[in-house]
Backbone as CSV, one residue per row, in Angstrom:
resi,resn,N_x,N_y,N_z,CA_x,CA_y,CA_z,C_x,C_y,C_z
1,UNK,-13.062,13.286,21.909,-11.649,13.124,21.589,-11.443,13.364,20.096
2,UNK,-10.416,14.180,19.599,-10.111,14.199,18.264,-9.570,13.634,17.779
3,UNK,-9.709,12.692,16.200,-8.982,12.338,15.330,-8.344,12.840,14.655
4,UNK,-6.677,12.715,14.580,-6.297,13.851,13.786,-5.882,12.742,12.389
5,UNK,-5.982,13.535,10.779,-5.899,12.107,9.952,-4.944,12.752,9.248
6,UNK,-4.222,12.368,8.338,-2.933,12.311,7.504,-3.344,12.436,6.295
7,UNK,-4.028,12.888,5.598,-4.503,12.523,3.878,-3.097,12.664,3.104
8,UNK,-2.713,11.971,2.320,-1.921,11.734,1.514,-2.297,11.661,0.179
9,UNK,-2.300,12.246,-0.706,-2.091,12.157,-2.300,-0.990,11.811,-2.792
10,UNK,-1.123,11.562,-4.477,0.182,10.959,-4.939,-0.153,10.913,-6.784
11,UNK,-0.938,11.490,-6.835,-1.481,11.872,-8.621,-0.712,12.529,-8.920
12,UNK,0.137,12.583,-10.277,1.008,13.516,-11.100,-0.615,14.367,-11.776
13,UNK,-1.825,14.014,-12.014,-3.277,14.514,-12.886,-3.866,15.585,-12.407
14,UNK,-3.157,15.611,-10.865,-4.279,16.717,-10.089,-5.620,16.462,-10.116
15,UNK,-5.784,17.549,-9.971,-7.446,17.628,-10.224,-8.305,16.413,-10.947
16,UNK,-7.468,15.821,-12.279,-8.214,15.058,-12.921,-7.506,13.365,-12.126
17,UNK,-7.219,13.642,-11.293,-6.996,12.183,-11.171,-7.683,11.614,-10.185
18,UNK,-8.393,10.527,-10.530,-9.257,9.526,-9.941,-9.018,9.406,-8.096
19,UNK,-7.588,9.153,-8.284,-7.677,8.505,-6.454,-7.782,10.409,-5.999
20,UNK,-7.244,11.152,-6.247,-7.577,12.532,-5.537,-9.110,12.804,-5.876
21,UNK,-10.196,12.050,-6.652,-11.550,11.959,-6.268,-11.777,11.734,-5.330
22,UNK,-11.333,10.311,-4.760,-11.421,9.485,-3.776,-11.248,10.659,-2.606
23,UNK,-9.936,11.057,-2.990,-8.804,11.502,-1.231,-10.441,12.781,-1.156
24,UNK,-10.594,13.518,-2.035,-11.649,14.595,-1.862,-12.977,14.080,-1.550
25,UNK,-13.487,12.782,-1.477,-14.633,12.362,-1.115,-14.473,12.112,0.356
26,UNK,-13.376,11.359,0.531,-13.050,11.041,2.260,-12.843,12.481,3.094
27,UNK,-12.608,13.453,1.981,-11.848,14.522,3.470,-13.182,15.587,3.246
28,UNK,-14.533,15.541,2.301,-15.316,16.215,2.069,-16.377,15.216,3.509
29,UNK,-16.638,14.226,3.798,-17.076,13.820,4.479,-16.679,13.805,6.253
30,UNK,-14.819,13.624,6.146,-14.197,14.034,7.309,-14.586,15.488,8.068
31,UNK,-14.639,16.319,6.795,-15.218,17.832,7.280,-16.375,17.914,8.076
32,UNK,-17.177,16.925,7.758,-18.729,17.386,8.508,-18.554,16.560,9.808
33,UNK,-17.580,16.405,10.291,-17.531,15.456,11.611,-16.349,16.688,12.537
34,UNK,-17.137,17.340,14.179,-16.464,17.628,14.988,-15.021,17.234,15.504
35,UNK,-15.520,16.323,15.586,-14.421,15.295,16.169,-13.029,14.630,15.355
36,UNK,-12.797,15.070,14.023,-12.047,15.110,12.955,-11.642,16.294,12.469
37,UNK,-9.875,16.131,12.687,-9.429,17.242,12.065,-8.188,16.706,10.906
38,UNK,-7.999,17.211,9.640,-7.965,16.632,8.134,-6.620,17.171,8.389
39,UNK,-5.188,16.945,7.997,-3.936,18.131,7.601,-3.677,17.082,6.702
40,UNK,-3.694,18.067,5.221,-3.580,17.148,3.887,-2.129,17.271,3.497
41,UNK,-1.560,16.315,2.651,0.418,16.662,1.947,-0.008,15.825,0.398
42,UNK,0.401,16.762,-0.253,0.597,16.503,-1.928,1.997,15.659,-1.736
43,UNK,2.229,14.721,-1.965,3.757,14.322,-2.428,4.116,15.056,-3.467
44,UNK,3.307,15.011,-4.462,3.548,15.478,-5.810,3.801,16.805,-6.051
45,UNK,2.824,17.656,-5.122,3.327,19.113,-5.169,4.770,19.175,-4.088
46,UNK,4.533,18.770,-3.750,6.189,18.320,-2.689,7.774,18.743,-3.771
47,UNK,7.650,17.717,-4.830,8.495,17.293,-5.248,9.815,17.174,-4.741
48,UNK,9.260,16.052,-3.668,10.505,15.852,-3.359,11.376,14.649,-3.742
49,UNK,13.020,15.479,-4.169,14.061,14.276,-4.772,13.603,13.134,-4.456
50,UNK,14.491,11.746,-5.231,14.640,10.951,-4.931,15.921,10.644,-3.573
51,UNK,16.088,9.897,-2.856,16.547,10.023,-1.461,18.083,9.414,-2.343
52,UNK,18.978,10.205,-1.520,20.305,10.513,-1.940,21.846,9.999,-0.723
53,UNK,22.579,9.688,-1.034,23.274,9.369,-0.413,23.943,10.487,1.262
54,UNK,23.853,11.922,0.438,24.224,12.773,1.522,22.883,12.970,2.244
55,UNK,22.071,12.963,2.373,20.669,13.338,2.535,20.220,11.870,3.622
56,UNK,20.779,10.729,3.183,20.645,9.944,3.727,22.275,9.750,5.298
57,UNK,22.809,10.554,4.827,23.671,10.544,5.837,24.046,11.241,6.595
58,UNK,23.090,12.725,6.405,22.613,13.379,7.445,21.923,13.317,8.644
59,UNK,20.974,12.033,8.228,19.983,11.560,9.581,21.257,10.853,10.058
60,UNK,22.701,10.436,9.940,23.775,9.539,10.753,24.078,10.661,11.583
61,UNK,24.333,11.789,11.406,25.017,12.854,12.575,24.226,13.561,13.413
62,UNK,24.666,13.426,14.411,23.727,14.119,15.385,23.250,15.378,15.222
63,UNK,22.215,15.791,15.865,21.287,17.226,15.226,23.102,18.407,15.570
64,UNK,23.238,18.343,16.492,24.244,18.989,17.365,25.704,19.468,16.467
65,UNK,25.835,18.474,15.923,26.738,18.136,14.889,27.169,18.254,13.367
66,UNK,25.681,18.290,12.766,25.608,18.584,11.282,25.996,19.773,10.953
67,UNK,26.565,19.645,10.085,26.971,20.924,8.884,25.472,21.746,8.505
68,UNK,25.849,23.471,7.929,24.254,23.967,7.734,23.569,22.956,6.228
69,UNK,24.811,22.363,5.404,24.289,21.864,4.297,23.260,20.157,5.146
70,UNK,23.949,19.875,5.948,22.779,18.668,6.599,22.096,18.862,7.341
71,UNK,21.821,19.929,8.065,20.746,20.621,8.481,19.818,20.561,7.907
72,UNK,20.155,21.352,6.308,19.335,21.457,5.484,18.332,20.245,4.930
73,UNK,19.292,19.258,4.555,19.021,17.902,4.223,18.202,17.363,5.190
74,UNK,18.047,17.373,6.382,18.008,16.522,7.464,16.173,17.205,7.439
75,UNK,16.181,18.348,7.076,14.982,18.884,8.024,13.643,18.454,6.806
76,UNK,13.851,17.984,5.884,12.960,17.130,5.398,12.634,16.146,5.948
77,UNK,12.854,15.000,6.279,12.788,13.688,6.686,12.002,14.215,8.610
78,UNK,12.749,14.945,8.565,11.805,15.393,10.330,11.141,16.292,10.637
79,UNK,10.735,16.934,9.373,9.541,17.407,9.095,8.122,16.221,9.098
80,UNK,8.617,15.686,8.058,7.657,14.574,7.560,7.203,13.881,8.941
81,UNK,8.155,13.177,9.632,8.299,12.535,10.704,7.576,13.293,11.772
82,UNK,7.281,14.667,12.170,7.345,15.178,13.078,5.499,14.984,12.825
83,UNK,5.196,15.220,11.494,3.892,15.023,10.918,3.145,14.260,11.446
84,UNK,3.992,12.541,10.794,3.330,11.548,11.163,3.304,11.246,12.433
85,UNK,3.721,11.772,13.068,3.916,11.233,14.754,2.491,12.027,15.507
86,UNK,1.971,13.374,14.940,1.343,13.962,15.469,-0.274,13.318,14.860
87,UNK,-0.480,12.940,13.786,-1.816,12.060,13.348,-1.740,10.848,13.800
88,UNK,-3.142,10.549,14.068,-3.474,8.954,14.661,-3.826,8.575,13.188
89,UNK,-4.416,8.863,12.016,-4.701,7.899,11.229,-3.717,8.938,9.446
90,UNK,-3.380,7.378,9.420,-2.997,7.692,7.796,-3.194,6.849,6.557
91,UNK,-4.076,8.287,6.151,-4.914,7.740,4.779,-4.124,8.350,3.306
92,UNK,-4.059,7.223,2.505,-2.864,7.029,1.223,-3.933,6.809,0.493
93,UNK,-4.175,8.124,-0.635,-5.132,8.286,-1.443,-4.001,7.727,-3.150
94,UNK,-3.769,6.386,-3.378,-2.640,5.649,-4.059,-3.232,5.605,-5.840
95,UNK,-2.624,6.593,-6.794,-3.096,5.758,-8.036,-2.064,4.771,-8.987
96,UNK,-2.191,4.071,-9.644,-1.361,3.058,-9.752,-0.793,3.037,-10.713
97,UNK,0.307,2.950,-10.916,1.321,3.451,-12.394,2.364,2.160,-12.709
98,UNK,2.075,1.514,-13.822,2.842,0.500,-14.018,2.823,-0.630,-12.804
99,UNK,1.950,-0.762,-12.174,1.912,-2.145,-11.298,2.053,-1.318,-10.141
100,UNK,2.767,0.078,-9.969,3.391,0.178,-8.409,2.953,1.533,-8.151
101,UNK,3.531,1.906,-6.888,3.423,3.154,-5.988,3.753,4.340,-7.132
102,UNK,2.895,5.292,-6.900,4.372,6.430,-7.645,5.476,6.944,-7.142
103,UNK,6.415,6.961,-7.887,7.635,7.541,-7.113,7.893,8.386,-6.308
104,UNK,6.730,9.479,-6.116,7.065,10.422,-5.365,6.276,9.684,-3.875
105,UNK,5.321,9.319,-4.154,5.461,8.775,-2.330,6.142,7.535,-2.425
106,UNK,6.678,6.851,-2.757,8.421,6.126,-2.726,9.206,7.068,-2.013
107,UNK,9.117,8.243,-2.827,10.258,9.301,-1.890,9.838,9.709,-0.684
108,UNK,8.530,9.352,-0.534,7.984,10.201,1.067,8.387,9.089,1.868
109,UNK,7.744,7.812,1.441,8.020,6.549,2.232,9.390,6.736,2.875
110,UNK,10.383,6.641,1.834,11.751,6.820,2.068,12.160,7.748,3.294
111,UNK,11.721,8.889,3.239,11.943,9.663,4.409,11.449,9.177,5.801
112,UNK,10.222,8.390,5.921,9.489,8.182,6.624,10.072,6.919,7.046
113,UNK,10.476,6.221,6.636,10.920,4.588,7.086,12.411,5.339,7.630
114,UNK,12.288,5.251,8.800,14.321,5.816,9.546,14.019,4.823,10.954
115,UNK,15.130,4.075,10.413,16.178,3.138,11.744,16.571,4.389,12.739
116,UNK,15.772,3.991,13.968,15.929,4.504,15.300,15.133,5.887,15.246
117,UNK,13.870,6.119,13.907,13.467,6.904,14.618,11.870,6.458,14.327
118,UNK,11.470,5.690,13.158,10.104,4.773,13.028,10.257,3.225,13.362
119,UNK,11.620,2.911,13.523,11.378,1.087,13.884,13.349,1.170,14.310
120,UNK,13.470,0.023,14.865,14.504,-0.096,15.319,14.544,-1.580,15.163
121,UNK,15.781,-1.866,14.918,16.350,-3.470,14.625,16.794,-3.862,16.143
122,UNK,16.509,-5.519,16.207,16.241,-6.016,17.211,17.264,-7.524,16.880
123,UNK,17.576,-8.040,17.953,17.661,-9.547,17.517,17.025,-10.360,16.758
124,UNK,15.595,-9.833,16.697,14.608,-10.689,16.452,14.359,-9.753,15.234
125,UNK,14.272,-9.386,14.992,14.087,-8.124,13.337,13.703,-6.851,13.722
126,UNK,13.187,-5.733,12.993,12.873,-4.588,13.270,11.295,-4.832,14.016
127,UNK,11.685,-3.480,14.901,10.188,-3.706,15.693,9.706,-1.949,15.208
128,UNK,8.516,-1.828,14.952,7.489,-0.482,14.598,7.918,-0.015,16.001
129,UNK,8.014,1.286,15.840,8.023,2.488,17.013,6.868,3.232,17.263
130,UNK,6.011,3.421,15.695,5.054,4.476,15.795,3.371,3.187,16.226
131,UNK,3.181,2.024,17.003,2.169,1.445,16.857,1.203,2.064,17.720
132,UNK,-0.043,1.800,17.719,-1.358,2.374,17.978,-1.555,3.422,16.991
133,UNK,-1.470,3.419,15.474,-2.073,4.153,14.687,-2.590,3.609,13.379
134,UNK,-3.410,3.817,12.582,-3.952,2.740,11.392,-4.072,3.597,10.166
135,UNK,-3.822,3.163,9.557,-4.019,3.419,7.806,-5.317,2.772,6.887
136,UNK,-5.300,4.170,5.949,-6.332,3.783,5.270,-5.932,3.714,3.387
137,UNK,-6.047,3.031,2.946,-5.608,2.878,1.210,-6.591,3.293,0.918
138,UNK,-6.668,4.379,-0.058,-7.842,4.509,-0.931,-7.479,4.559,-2.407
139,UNK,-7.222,3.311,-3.633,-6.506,2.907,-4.283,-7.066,3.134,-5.594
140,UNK,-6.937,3.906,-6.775,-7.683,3.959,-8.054,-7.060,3.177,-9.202
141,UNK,-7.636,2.634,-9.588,-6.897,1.902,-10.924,-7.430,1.354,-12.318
142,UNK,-6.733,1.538,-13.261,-7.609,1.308,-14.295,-8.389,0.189,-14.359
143,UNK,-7.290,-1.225,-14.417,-7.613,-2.258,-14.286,-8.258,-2.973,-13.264
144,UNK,-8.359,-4.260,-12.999,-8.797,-5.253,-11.922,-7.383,-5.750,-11.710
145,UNK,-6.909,-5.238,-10.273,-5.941,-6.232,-9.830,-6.186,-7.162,-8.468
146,UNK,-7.065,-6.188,-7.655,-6.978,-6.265,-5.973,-7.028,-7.796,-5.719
147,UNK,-6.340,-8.379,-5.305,-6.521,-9.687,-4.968,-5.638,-11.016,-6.093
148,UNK,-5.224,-10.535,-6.863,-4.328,-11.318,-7.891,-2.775,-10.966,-7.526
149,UNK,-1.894,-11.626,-8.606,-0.443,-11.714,-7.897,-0.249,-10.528,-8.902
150,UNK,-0.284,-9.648,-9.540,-0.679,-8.165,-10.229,-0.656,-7.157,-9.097
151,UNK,-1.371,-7.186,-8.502,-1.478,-6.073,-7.375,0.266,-6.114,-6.525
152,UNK,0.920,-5.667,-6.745,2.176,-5.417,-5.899,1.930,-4.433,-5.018
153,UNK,0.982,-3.153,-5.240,0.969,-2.466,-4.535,0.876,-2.331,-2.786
154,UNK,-0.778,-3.212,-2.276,-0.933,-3.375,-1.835,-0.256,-4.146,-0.832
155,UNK,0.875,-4.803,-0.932,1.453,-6.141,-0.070,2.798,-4.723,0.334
156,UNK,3.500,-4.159,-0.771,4.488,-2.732,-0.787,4.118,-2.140,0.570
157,UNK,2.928,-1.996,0.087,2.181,-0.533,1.223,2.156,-1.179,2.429
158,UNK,1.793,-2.460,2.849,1.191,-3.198,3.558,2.777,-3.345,4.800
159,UNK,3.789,-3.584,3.892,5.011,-3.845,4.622,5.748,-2.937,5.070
160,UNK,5.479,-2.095,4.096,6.592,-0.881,4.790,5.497,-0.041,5.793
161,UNK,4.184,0.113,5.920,3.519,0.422,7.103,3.323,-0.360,8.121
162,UNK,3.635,-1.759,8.168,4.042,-2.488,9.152,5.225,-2.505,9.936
163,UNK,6.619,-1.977,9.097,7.617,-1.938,9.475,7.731,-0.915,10.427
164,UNK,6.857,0.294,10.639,7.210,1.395,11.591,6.224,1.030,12.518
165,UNK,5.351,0.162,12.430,4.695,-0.329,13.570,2.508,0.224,13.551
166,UNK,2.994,0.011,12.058,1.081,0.265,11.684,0.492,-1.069,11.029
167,UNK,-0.190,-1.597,11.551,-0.428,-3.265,11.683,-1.699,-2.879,11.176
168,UNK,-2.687,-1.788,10.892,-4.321,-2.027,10.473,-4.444,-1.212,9.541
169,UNK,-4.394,-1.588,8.205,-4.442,-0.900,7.037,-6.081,-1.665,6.473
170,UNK,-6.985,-0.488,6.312,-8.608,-0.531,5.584,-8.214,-0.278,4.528
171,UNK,-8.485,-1.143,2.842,-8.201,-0.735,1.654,-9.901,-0.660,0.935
172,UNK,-9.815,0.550,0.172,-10.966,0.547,-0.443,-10.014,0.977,-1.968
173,UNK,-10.598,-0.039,-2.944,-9.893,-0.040,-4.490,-11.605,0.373,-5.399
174,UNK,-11.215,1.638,-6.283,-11.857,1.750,-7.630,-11.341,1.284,-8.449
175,UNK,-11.690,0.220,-8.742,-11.012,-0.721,-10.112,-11.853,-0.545,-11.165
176,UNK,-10.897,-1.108,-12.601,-11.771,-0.927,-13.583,-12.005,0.282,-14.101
177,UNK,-11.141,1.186,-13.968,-11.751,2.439,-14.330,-11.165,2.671,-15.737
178,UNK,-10.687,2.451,-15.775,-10.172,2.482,-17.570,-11.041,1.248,-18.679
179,UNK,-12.309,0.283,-18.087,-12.961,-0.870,-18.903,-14.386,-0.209,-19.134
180,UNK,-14.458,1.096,-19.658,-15.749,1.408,-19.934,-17.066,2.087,-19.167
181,UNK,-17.241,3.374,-19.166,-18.285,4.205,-18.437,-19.014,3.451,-17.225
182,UNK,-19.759,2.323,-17.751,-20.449,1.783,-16.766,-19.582,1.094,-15.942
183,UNK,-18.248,-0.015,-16.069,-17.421,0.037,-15.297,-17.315,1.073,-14.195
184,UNK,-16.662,2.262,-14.543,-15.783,3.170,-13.798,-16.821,3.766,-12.888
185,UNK,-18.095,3.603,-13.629,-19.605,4.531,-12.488,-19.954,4.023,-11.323
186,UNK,-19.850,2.399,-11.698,-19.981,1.674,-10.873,-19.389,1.292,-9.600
187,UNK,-17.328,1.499,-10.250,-16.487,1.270,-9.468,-16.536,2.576,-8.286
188,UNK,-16.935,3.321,-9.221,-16.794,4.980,-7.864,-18.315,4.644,-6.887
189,UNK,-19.101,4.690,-7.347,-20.420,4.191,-6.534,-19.764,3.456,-5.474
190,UNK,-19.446,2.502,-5.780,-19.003,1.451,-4.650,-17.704,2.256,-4.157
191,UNK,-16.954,2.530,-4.182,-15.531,3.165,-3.178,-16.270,3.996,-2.701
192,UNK,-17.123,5.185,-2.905,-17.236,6.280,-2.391,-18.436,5.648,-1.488
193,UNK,-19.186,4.223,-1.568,-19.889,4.275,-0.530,-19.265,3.193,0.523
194,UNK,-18.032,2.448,0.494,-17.202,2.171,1.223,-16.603,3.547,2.004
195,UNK,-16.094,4.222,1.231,-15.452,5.578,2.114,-16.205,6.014,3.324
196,UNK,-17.590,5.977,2.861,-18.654,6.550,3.723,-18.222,5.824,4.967
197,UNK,-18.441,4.251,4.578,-18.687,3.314,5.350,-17.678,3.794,6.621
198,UNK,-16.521,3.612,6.477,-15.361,4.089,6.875,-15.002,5.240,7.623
199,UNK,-15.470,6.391,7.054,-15.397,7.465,8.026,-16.295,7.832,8.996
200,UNK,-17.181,7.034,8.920,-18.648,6.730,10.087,-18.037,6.147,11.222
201,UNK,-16.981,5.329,11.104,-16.625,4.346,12.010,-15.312,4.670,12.179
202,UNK,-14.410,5.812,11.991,-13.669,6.301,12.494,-13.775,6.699,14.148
């Protein structure tokens, strides 16, 4: 049976940025497995806007119905959507900027979180639409946060992939990477042999 996985980036550094080490260690290892097939999305090469009022009120009119300008608008968000619906696993290769997400997967999130088409409100609160699929964080950061009231990231990520109905998020954090060579050697040693760990048991 095939796994199909989601890799997600989110580095403004490219090449030089730490968690796209990471995302390239997980999908260099995903490669040597049959049974795994990788379809990667840059947010960043994306650049996509920040989510906008008309853009957001295009997903209100029916496909049938929209103007060619919300057509236009619209076919982002169900693009994305059409994506995630087709991978069983999604892995968020996250580096950390001022405490939080970067904005541009903020903007993917954004597309991706839609009332009545990833979760639907209930009496009882919103219920996930997309469940039976799991996420993977693979998180770079200068500092030590993972586990302190500092880390916002993680609890962010944690909720709004719960909200469409993804309840099993695996986090592997390179911390420390900005406290000195042996720090940062150390911190990659250990993520990249968590990663391992991880895609063995995919």
């Amino acid at each position: 049976m095939m796994t199909r996985i989601l890799l997600i980036t989110s580095s403004i550094l490219g090449d030089s940025g730490q968690s796209i080490g990471l995302a390239r260690h997980f999908q260099r290892l995903a490669k040597r497995r049959d049974d795994i097939a990788v379809t990667t999305r840059d947010v960043v090469a994306d650049d996509l806007p920040h989510l906008g009022i008309d853009e957001l009120g295009s997903w209100q009119v029916a496909a049938d119905e929209r103007t060619p300008a919300q057509v236009e608008l619209a076919a982002r968000s169900d693009a994305l959507l059409e994506e995630l619906r087709g991978n069983d696993v999604i892995v968020l290769a996250v580096p950390m900027y001022n405490l939080g997400i970067p904005s541009q997967l903020k903007a993917w999130f954004d597309r991706i979180l839609r009332a009545g088409e990833t979760f639907r409100y209930t009496e009882k609160g919103p219920v996930g639409l997309l469940e039976g699929k799991r996420a993977i964080l693979l998180g770079a950061r200068g500092g030590k946060y993972a586990g302190t009231a500092m880390d916002t990231q993680t609890p962010h990520i944690t909720h709004m992939l719960g909200l469409i109905g993804i309840k099993q998020l695996d986090s592997v954090f390179a911390e420390g990477l900005n406290m000195g060579e042996d720090a940062k050697e150390a911190a990659l040693t250990q993520a990249h042999s968590d990663i391992e760990d991880l895609v063995k048991a995919l």
